[in-house]
C-alpha positions in Angstrom: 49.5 -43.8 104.3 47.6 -45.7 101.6 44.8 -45.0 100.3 41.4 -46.7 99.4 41.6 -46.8 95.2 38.8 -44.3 94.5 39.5 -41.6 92.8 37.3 -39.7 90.0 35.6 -36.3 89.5 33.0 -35.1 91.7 29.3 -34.2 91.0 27.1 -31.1 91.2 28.6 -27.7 90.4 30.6 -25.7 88.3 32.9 -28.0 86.0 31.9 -31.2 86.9 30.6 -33.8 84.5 26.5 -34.0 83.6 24.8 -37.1 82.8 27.5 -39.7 84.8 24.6 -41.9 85.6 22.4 -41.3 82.9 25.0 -42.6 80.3 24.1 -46.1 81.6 21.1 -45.8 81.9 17.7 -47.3 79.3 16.1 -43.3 80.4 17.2 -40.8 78.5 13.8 -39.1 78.4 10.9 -37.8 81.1 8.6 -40.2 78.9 11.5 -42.7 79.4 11.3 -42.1 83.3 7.9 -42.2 83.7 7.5 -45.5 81.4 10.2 -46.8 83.8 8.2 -46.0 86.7 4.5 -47.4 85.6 6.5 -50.8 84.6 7.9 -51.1 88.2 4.0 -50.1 89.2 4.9 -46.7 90.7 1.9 -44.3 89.7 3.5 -40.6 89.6 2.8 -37.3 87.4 4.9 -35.8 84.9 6.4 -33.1 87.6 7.4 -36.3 89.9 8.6 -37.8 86.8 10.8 -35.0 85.8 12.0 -34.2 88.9 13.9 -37.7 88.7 14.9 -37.2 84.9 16.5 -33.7 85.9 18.4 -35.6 89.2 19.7 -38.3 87.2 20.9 -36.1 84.4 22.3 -33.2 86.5 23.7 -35.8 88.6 22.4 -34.1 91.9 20.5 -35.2 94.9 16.8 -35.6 95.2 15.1 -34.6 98.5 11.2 -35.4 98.3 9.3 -34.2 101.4 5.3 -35.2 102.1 3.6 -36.7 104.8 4.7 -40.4 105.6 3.1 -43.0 103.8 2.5 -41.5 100.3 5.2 -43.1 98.4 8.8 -41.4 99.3 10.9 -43.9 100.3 9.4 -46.1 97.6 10.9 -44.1 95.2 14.5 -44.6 96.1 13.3 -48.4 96.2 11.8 -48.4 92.3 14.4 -46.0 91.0 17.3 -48.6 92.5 15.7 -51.2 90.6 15.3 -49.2 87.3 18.7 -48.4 87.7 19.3 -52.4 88.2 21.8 -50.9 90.8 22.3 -51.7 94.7 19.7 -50.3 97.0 21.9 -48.6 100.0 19.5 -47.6 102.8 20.5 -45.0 105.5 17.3 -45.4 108.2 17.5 -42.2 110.0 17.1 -41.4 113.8 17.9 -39.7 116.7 21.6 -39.6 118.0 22.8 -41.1 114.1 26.4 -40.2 114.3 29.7 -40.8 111.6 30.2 -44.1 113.4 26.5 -45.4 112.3 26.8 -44.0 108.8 29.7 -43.3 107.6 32.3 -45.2 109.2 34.1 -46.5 112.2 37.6 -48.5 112.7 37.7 -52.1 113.8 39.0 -51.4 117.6 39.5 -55.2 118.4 40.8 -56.0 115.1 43.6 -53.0 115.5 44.3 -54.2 119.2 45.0 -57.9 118.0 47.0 -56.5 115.5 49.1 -53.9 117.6 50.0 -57.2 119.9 51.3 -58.7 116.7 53.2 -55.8 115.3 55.1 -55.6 118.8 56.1 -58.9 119.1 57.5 -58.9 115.7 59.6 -55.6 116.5 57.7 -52.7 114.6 58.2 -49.1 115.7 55.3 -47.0 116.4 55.1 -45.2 112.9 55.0 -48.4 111.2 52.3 -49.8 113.7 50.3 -46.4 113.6 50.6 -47.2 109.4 49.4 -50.4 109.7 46.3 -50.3 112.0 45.1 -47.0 110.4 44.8 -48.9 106.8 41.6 -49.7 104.5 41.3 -53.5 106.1 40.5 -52.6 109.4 37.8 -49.5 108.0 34.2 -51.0 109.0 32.3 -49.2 106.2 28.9 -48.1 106.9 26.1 -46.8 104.2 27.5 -43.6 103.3 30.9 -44.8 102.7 29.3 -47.9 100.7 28.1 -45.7 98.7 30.5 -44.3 97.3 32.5 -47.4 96.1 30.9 -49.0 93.2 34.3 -50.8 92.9 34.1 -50.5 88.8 30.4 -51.6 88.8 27.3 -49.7 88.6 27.0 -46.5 90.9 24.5 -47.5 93.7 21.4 -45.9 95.0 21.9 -44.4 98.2 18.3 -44.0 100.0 18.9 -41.7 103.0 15.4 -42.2 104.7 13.9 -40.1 106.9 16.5 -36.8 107.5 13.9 -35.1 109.9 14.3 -37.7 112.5 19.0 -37.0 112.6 20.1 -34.0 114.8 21.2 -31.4 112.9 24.6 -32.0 113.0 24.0 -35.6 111.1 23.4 -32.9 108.6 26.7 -31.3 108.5 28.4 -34.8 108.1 26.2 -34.4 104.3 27.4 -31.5 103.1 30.8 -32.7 102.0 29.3 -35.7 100.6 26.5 -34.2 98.7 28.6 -32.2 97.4 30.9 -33.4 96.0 30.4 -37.2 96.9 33.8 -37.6 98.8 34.3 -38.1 102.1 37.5 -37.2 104.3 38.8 -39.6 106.8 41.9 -38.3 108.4 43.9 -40.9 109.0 43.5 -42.0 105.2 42.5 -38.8 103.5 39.8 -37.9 101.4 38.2 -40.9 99.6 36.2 -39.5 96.2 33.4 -42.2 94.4 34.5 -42.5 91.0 30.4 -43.0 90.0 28.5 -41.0 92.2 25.4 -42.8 93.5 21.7 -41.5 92.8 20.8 -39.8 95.9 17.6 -39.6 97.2 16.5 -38.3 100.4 13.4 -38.4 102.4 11.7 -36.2 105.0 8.3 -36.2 106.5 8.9 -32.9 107.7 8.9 -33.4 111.5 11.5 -30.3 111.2 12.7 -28.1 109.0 15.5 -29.1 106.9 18.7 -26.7 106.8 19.0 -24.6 103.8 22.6 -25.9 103.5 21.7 -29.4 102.4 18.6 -28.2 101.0 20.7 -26.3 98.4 23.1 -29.5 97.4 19.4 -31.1 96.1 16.4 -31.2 93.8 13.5 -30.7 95.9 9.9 -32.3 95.4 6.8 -32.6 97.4 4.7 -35.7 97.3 1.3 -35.2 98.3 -1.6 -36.8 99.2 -2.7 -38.4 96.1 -6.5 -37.3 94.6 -9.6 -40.2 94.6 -8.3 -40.9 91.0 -5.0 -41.4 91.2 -5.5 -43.2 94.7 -7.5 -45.6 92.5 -4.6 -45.6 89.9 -2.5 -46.8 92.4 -4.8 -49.7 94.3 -4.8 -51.3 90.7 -1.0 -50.9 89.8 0.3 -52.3 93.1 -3.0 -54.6 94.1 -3.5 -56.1 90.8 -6.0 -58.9 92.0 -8.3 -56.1 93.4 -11.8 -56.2 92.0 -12.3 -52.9 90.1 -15.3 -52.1 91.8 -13.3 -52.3 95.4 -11.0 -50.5 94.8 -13.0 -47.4 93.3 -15.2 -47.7 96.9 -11.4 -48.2 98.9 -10.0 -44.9 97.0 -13.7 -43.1 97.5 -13.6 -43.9 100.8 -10.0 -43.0 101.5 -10.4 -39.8 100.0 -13.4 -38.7 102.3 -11.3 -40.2 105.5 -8.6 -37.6 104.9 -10.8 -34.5 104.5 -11.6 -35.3 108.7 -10.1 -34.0 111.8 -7.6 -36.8 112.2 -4.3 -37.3 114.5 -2.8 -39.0 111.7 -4.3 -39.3 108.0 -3.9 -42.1 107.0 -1.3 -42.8 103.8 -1.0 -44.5 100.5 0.4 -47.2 102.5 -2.5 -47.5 104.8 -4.6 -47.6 101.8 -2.7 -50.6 99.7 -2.9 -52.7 103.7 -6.3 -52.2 103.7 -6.9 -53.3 100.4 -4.8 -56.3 100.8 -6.9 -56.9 104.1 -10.1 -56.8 102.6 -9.4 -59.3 99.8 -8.1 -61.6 102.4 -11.2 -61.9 104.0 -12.7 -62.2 100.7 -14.3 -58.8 100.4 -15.4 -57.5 96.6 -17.1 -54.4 97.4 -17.2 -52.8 100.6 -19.7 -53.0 103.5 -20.4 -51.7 107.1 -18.9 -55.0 108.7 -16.2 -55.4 106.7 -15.5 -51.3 107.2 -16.3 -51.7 111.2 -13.7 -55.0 111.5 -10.6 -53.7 109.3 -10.6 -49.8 110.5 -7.3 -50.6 112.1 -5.7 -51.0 109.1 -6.6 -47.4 108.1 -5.8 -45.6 111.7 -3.5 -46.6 114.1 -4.8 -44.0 116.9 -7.2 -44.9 119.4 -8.8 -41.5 119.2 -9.2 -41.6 115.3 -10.5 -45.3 115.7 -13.1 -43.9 118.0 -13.6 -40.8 115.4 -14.5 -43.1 112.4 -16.8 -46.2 114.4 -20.3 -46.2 113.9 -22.0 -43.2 112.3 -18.4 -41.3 111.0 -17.9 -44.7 109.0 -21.2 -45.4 107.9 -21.5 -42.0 106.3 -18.2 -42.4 104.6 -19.5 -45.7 103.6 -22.5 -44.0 101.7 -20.9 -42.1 99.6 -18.0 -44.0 98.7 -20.4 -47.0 97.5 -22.4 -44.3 95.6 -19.4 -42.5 94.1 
């Protein structure tokens, strides 16, 4: 049978080739990184910052944990456009199977075909060579992947892994690695330039140790007051200075409360956004009292922060 034109070393372990993405790329430092990141306006420490160096130069997967909202995915997102490489998202969820992300064959397609093939004459080993070929392979993310066709290696963004069963996880293993994947009625398909992997988890569930040992692993937490403020300016640049010190302030005092859901860096950059849009340059109790739902999006923590929860917050973030 032929098949697909992708052949190449693989990535991780013993033997196989360091720095295959790196070689390409304007980082060849952690200071290189990090510049990287603060010119794409993604505020991160030096320990996020080398975490990525060490991925990209060891050529091995990143899996970066943390609540959701602070800034995970977004990193596969910056890091694809450092890179100046293809973004390829895998969205995660419940019931994901090989057909949704690796790959599935064009049923319809191979039918139409098969009609074709036996009115021209062709005996079954010819047909069963024919329909099980590359051109009727629907190729989903993980498969993409994997093909950079002679260009630049992709990023492959596999968002949210807590959310899959756990046996979308064993479909990974072979792919992480070694970055091939094995369809049997082609073979095994191997990427010539192994993507950047990065993979997200808000930690609904524990990950396997299994895929857990193919990766780098990093924790992204909730970021301090500081930083927080770092981070309203970088990716709000119209923000007036002063709002955004009483926006991180205020923040900051929201998550040390008894919430359902804290609210996340995300949560933090909308409600920004929401109070310039109604013209806003410092905070007040109005403006706090008619934007809360930007902040929480649970009846019980609205309820927690109207009125006198808010108003306290208010006072010391406007004091801070």
């Amino acid at each position: 049978m032929t098949p697909l034109p992708l052949q190449g070393e693989g990535r991780g372990g013993g033997g196989r080739p360091y720095n295959s993405v790196m070689k390409d790329l304007p980082v060849s430092s952690i200071e290189d990184v990090e510049r990287a990141l603060h010119e794409h306006r993604y505020v991160a420490d030096r320990s996020l910052a080398t975490t990525i160096f060490l991925a990209l130069t060891l050529d091995k997967p990143l899996l970066l944990e943390g609540e959701a909202g602070v800034g995970k995915t977004e990193v596969g997102k910056v890091l694809a456009e450092i890179l100046d490489s293809r973004l390829i998202r895998l969205q995660c969820y419940e019931g994901i199977d090989v057909n949704n992300a690796v790959y599935e064959w064009a049923y319809a397609k191979q039918m139409l075909h098969i009609r074709l093939l036996e009115s021209a004459g062709a005996n079954r080993e010819e047909t069963e060579r024919e329909i099980y070929s590359p051109q009727f392979l629907v190729k989903r993310p993980l498969l993409q992947a994997i093909e950079s066709d002679g260009g630049k290696a992709p990023v492959l963004l596999i968002d949210e892994i807590d959310r899959a069963d756990d046996e979308f996880e064993a479909f990974l293993l072979e792919l992480l690695s070694d970055f091939q994947i094995s369809i049997p009625e082609i073979g095994t398909i191997k990427a010539d330039k192994p993507p950047a992997v990065i993979i997200t988890s808000n930690r609904t569930r524990e990950i396997h140790d299994a895929l857990k040992r193919r990766c780098l692993y990093f924790w992204i937490d909730y970021p301090s007051v500081d930083r927080e403020y770092e981070i309203i300016t970088a990716r709000v640049p119209e923000v007036p200075k002063k709002l955004a010190r009483q926006v991180s302030a205020f923040i900051g005092g929201v998550r040390h409360l008894d919430l359902y859901k804290l609210p996340g860096i995300a949560e933090t950059l909308d409600w920004t956004r929401s109070l310039i849009a109604l013209g806003e340059a410092e905070l007040s109790e109005a403006a706090v009292q008619a934007t809360l739902g930007a902040i929480v999006k649970y009846q019980e923590d609205l309820e927690r922060l109207r009125g006198a929860g808010s108003r306290e917050l208010l006072a010391r973030a406007v004091n801070a």
